[in-house]
C-alpha positions as CSV (number, residue, x, y, z in Angstrom):
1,X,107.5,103.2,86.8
2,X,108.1,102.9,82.8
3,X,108.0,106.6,81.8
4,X,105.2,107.3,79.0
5,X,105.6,107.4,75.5
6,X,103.0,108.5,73.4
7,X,104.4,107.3,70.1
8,X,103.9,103.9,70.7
9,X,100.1,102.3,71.8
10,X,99.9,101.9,75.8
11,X,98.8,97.9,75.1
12,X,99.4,95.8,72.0
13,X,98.3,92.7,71.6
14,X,99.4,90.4,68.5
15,X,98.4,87.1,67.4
16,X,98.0,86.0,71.5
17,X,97.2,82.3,71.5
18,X,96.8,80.4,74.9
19,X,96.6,76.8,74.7
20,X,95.3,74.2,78.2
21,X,96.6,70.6,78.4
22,X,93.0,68.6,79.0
23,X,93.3,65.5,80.7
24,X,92.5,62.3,79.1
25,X,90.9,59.6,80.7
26,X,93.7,57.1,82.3
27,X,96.9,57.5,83.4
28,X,98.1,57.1,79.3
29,X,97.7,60.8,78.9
30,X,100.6,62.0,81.4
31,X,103.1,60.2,79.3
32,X,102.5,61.3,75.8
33,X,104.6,64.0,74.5
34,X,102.7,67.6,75.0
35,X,102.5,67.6,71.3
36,X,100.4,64.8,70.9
37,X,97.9,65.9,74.4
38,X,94.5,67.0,73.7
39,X,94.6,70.8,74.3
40,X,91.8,72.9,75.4
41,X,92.5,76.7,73.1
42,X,91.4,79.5,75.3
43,X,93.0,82.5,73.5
44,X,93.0,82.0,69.1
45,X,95.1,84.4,67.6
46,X,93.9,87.4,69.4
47,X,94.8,91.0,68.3
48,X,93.9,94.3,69.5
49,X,95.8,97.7,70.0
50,X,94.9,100.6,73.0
51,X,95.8,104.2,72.8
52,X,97.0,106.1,75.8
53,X,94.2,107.9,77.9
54,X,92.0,105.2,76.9
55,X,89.1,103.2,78.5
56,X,89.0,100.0,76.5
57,X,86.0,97.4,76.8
58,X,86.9,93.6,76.9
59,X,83.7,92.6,76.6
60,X,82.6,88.5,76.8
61,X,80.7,85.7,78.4
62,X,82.0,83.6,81.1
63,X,85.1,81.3,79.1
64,X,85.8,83.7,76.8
65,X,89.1,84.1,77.3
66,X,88.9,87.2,79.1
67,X,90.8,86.6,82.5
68,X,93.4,84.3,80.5
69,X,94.0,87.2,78.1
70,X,94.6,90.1,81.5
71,X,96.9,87.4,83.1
72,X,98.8,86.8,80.2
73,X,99.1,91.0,79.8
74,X,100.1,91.1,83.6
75,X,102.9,88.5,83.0
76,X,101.5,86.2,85.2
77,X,100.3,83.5,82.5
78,X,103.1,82.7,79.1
79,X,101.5,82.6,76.0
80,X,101.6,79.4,73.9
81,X,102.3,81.9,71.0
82,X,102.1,85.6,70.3
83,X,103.4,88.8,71.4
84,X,101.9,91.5,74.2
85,X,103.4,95.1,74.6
86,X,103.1,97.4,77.1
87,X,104.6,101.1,76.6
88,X,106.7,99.4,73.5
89,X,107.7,97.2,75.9
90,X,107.1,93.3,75.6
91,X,106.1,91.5,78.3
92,X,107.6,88.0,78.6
93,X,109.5,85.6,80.1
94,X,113.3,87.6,79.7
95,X,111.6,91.0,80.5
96,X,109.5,91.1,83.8
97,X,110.4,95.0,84.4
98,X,107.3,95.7,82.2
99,X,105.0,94.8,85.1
100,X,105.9,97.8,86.6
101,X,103.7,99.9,84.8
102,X,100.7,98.0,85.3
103,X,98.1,97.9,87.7
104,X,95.9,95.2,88.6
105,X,92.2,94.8,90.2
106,X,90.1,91.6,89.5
107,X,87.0,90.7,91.7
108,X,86.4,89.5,95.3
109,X,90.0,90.1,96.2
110,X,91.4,87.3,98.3
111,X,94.6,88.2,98.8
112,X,94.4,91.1,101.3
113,X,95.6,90.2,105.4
114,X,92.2,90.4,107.0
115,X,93.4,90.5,110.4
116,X,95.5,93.4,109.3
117,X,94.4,97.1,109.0
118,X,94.0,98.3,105.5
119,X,97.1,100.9,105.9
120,X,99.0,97.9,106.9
121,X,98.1,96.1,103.9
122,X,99.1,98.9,101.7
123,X,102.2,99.3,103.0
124,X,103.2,95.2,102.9
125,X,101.8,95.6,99.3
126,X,104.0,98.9,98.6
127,X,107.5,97.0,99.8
128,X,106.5,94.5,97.7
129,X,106.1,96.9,94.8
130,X,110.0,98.4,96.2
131,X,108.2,101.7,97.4
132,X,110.3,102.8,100.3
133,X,108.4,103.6,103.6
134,X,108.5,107.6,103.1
135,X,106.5,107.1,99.6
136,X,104.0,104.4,100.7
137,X,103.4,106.8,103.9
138,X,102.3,109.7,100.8
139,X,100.8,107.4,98.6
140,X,98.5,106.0,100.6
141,X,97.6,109.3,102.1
142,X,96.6,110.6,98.7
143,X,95.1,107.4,97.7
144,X,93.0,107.2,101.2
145,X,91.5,110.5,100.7
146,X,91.1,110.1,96.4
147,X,88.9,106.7,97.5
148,X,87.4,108.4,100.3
149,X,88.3,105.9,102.5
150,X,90.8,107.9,105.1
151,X,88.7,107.0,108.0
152,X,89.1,103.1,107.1
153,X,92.2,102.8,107.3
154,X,93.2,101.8,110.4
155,X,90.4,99.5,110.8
156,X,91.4,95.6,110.3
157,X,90.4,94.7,106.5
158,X,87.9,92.0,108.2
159,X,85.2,94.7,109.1
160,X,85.6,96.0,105.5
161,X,82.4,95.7,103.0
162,X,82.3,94.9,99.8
163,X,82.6,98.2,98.3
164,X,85.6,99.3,100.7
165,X,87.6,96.0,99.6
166,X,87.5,96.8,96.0
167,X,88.4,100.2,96.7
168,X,91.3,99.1,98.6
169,X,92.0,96.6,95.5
170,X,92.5,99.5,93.1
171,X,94.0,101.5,95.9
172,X,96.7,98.9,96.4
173,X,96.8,98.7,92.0
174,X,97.7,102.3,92.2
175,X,100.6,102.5,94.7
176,X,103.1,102.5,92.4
177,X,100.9,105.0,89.8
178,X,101.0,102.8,86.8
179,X,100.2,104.0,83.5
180,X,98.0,100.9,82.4
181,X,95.2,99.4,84.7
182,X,94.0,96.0,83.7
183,X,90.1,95.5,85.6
184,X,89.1,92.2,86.2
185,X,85.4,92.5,86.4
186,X,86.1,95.0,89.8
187,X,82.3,96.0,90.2
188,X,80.7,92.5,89.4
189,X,79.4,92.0,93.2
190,X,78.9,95.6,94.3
191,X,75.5,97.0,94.1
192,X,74.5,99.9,91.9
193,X,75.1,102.7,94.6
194,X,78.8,101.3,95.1
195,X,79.9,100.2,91.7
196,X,78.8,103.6,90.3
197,X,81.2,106.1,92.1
198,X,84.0,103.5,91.4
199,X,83.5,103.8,87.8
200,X,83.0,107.4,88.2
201,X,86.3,107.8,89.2
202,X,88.2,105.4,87.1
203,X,86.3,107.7,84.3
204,X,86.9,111.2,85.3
205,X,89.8,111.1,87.7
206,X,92.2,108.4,86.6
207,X,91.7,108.5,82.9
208,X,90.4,112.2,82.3
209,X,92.7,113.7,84.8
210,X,95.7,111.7,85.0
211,X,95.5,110.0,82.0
212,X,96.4,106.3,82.6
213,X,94.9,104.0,80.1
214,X,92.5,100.8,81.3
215,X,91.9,97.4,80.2
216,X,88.5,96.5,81.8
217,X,87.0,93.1,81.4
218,X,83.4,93.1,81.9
219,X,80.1,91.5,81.5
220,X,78.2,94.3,82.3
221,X,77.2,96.0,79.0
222,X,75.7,99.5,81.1
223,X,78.9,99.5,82.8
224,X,81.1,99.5,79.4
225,X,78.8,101.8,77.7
226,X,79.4,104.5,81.2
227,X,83.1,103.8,80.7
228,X,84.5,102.8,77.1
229,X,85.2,104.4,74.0
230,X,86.6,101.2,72.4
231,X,85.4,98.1,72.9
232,X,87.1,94.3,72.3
233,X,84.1,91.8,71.8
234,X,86.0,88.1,73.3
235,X,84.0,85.1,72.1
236,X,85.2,81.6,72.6
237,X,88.8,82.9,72.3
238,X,88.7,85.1,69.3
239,X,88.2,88.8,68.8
240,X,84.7,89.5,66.8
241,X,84.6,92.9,67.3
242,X,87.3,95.6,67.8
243,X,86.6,99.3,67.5
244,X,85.1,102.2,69.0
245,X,81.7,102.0,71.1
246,X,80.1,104.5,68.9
247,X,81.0,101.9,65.3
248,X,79.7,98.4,67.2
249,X,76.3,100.7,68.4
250,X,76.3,101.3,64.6
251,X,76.8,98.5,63.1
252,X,74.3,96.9,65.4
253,X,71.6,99.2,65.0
254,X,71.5,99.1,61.3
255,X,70.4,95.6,61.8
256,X,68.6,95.6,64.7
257,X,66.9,99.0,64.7
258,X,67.7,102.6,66.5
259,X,66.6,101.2,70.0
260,X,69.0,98.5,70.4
261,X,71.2,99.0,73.6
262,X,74.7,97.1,73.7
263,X,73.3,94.1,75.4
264,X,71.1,93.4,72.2
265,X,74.2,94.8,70.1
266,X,76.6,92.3,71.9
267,X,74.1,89.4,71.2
268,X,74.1,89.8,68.0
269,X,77.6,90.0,67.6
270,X,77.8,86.6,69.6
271,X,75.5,84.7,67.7
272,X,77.1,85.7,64.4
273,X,80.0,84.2,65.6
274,X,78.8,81.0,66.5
275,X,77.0,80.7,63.2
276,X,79.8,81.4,61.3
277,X,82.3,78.8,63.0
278,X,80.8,76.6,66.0
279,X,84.3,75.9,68.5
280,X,85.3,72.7,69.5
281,X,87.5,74.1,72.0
282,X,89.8,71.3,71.5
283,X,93.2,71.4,69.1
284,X,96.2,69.5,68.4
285,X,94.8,66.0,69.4
């Protein structure tokens, strides 16, 4: 695990931009040079920085650019441009170490063995992350009994519900106790009674008390306003907003009156932008 330094942010993000090769009709568009392919921009020179101990917001409608941005962060997507730092450190293409102090959760995990027990998972997922057996045995004791889940354990991943597989996905993020969590949208099929005591602990026991910073996608506006302090509002690729919670409630309510909630807040902020500069979502024909 990258030890914490508090001098430098926990994420920076500068000038990210993510360009798509889209297909053009007939077999002519596989042999033009990439420069010359229509391109479909999903990320436009994005820029945002997170302090440690931090729940940050990335707030945004379906396409905009939300899960690109988190895979790029997570060193699983290059960037056509731009640079991303965890810890100081820059994730890339000649430095993959960085990975090690992240964690990663996105929704309707796939990837677990459902014929396997969930302890069984863990500890295939903990060798993978180089824990050796005696630390995945103590991790996933502490992490069974933080998620309440201890009596699941040893029952095969198959019988799990909904709930329990997402806790297992941030159980299995966790092994390794990363400093930075990136949150793909973890509660967006769990109902109220679930998704609330997950959030209640990413809140109070893994930022609060142990301090780890998150990255949480989302486009559930109650959800970001129970967890954020910052927010990042994603539309069509490009940052519109990027600031505290309390500033963007601010600035939205001096337009649109005391009452208005985030959703209304995050509407307006929306249509502003698509006023200002309609997308094409195509470049460098």
């Amino acid at each position: 695990m990258e030890k914490r330094s508090d001098k430098v942010p926990a994420l920076e993000v500068i000038d990210l931009v993510k360009d798509y090769p889209r297909a053009a009709p007939g077999l002519r568009s596989f042999f033009l040079p990439s420069g010359r392919q229509a391109k479909v921009r999903a990320l436009d020179g994005v820029s945002f920085t997170i302090d440690h101990g931090r729940v940050c917001g990335l707030l945004g409608t379906n396409g905009a650019g939300k899960t690109t941005l988190i895979k790029i962060v997570m060193n699983l997507l290059f960037p056509t441009s731009g640079t991303v730092r965890v810890m100081g450190r820059e994730i890339g293409k000649r430095d993959t170490g960085a990975r090690s102090g992240l964690g990663l959760v996105i929704s309707e995990e796939r990837s677990f063995y459902w014929r396997l027990t969930g302890r069984r998972n863990l500890e295939f997922f903990a060798a993978l992350q180089g824990l050796d057996a005696r630390t995945a045995a103590r991790r996933i004791h502490e992490l069974g009994e933080l998620l309440d889940m201890r009596e699941y354990l040893d029952v095969p991943f198959s019988d799990y519900s909904s709930g329990m597989r997402q806790r297992m996905a941030l159980a299995r993020a966790l092994l390794h106790d990363p400093r930075l969590l990136l949150l793909d949208e973890p509660t967006r099929s769990l109902s109220p009674e679930t998704a609330i005591p997950l959030q209640e602990f990413i809140r109070d026991h893994l930022v609060r008390k142990e301090g780890k910073t998150v990255l949480l996608a989302t486009q559930d506006m109650r959800e970001a306003e129970r967890l954020c302090q910052e927010v990042v509002v994603l539309h069509r690729g490009r940052v519109v907003f990027s600031g505290t919670l309390t500033h963007l409630l601010e600035e939205g309510r001096r337009e649109l009156g005391a009452g208005a909630d985030l959703t209304d807040v995050f509407i307006l902020m929306v249509g502003r932008a698509d006023k200002a500069e309609p997308a094409t979502g195509e470049v460098g024909r």
